[in-house]
N, C-alpha and C positions, 0 to 999 in steps of 0.2 A: 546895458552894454558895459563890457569892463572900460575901466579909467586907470591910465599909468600911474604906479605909485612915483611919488618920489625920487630922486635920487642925485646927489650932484653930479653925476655925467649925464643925466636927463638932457639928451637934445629939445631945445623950447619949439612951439609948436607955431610959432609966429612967424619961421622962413627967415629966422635973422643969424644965426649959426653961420661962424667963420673960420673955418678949419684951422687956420693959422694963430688963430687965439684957442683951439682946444687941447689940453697936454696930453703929451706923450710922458709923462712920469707921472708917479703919485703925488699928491699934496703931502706939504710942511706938514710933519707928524705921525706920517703912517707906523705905524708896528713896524719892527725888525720883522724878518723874515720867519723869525722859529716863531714868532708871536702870530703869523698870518697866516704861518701851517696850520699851528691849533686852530684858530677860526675857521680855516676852510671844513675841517674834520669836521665840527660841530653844526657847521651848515650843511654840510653832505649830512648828519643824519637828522638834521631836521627834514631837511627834504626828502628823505626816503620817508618820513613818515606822513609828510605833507602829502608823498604821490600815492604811498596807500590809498587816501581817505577821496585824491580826486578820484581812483580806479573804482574805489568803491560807489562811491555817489553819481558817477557815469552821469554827468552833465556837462562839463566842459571838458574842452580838448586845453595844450597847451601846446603854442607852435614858437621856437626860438630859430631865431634866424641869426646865424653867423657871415661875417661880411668884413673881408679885410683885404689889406696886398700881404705878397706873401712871405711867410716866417714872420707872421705876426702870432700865431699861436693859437689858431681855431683847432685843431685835430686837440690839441695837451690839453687845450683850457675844457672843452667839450668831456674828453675824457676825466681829468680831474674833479668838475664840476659834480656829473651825473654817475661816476664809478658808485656810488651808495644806492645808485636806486635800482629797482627790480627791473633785470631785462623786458620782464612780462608786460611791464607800462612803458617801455622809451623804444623811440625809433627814431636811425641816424641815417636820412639820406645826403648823399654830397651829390654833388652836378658839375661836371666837367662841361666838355667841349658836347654839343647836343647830335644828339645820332639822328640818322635820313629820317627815321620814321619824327624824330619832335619834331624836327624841321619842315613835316606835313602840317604839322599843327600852329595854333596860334602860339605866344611867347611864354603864357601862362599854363600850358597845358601837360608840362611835364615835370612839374610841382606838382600843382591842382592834383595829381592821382596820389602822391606821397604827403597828402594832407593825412596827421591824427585822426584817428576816429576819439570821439569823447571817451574818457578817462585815460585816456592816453597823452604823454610827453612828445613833441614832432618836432627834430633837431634838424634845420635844413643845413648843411656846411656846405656856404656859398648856395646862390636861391634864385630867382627871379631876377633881380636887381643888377644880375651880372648883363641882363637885358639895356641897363641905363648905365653902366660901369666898363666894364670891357668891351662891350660893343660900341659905345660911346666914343671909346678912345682909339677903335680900330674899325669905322664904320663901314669897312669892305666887309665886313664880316654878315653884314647885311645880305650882300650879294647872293646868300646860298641859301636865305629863308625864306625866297619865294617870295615874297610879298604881293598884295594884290595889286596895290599900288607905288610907286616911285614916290617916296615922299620928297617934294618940292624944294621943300624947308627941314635941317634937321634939328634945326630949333624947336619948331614945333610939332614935331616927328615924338621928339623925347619928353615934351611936355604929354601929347597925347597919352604916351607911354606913363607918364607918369600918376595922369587921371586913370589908369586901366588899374592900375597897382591898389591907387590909394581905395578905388570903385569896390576892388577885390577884396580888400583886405575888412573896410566896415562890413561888407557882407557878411564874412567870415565873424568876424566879433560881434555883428547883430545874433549871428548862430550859434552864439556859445565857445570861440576861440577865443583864445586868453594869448595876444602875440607878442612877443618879447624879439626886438631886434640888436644886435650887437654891431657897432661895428669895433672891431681891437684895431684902434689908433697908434700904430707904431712909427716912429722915427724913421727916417730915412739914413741916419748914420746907424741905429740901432740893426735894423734888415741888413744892414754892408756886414754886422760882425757876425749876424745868423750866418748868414750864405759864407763866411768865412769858416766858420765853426764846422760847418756841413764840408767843407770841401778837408778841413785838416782832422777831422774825429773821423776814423772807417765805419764806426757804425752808424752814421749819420751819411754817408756817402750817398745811400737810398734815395734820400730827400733832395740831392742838389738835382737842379733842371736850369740847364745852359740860359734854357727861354725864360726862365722868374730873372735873371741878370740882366736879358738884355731889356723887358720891360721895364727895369731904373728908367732907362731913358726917358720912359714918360712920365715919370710920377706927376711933373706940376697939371700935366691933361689930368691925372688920374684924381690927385686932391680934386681938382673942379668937380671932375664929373661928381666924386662922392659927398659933397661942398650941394650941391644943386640936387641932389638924390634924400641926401638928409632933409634938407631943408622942405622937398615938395612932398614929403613921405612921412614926416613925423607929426604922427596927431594920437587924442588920447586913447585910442583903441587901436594903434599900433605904432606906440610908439618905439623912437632910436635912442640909445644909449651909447654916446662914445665913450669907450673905457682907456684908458693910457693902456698902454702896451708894453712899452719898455720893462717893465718889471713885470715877471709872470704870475710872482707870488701874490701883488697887489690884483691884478689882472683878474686872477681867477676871483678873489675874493669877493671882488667889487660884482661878475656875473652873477656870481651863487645868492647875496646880497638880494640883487634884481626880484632873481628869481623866487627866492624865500619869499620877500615882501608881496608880490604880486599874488602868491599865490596863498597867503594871508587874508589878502583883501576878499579873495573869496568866501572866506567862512565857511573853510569846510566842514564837513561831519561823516560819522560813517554813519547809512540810511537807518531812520527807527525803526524798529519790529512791532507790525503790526497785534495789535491781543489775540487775534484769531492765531495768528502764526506763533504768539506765544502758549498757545492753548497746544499747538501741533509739539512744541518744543516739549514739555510736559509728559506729553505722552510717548514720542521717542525715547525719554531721558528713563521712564519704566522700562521700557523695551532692553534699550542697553545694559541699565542697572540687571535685569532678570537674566541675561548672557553673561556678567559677570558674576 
């Protein structure tokens, strides 16, 4: 089963993570920014050639999970990140508000179909965990999932929830997923100058929603909930990474980082060729030669 590599935003797996000691800025010494553009290039094309070799050897999936409040920078960092790699290997789904037909279903069931197939990249933007995050924070939201039962307790409602996740997830890495979760740790004065920017740039106008404003109001519910979500959720075959936020240019670099290493630890290769299939190769290579 894969095992997280490394990283100083590595959430620890011990349930001791305390959002209030985790930063929102880069560490004393980062690179200037023209220093962290070139990094990123250099990681984008290692990684296009790392995704090669998973498409090739068609054994493991790779599933990243994006998980933030908003104008933290999931759509830029996603796109910056993976722009080097081959459409043919990545797939991006986002999950909004859930439509009548999920809401037939269990919580996990409209992910679960936009899982990677092996040798494939499977980028969720925002996933599952909006199950213990948003709904968390607005638990009338409940009201329209049917539920078979009234849970008693939402204590242990979202514990439950949380045993289903973590249930889900070692299956998934028992089977060859490689899960990488993000969450982009942004500032709460940081998001005031996003949604600021959005409102005074026109071509940013797109982006502003009345509704990401007035959920400010919750954020200290909102750290908890993601405070209790990291903590019951991060183990070595899916684990969380919170990356500082505030700086985009650190932000991406620190994902790409993630992701290069991880997919390192697999030891890829492209598949050998069998002699017999060398034998086949031989004799096509006359074939063609005699047409030229």
């Amino acid at each position: 089963m894969f095992d997280a590599p490394p990283h100083p935003h590595l959430v620890p797996f011990d349930g001791s993570v305390r959002i209030a000691d985790l930063p929102t800025t880069p560490p004393d010494g980062t690179p200037k920014k023209k220093v962290l553009k070139q990094q990123l290039v250099e990681l984008r094309d290692e990684l296009a050639d790392l995704q090669r070799m998973l498409y090739a050897q068609d054994r493991h999936a790779v599933l990243l999970v994006f998980q933030a409040m908003d104008a933290a920078g999931k759509d830029g960092t996603i796109r910056a990140v993976l722009s080097g790699v081959n459409p043919a290997g990545c797939q991006v789904f986002s999950f909004k508000q859930p439509s009548a037909e999920e809401l037939d279903h269990d919580f996990l069931w409209r992910t679960a179909k936009r899982l990677p197939e092996r040798g494939r990249i499977g980028v969720f933007n925002r996933s599952y965990y909006e199950e213990v995050l948003v709904v968390r924070v607005h638990p009338e939201f409940l009201e329209a999932q049917r539920l078979p039962r009234h849970p008693r307790s939402l204590d242990d409602f979202w514990t439950e929830r949380y045993a289903s996740i973590e249930t889900h997830e070692q299956h998934l890495a028992r089977n060859g997923m490689v899960i990488l979760k993000f969450w982009l740790n942004v500032s709460r004065d940081e998001q005031r100058q996003r949604f600021l920017a959005r409102l005074d740039e026109p071509e940013k106008n797109w982006k502003f929603a009345a509704g990401d404003v007035r959920e400010r109001a919750h954020w200290d519910t909102y750290m908890a909930a993601y405070q209790d979500a990291l903590n019951a959720t991060s183990r070595p075959w899916a684990p969380w990474y919170a990356i500082p936020a505030d700086d985009k240019a650190y932000m991406r670099v620190a994902v790409a980082e993630v992701i290069r290493d991880a997919l390192r630890r697999l030891k890829l290769r492209y598949p050998k060729v069998s002699r017999e299939e060398r034998k086949r190769f031989t004799a096509m290579r006359r074939l063609l030669d005699k047409e030229g």
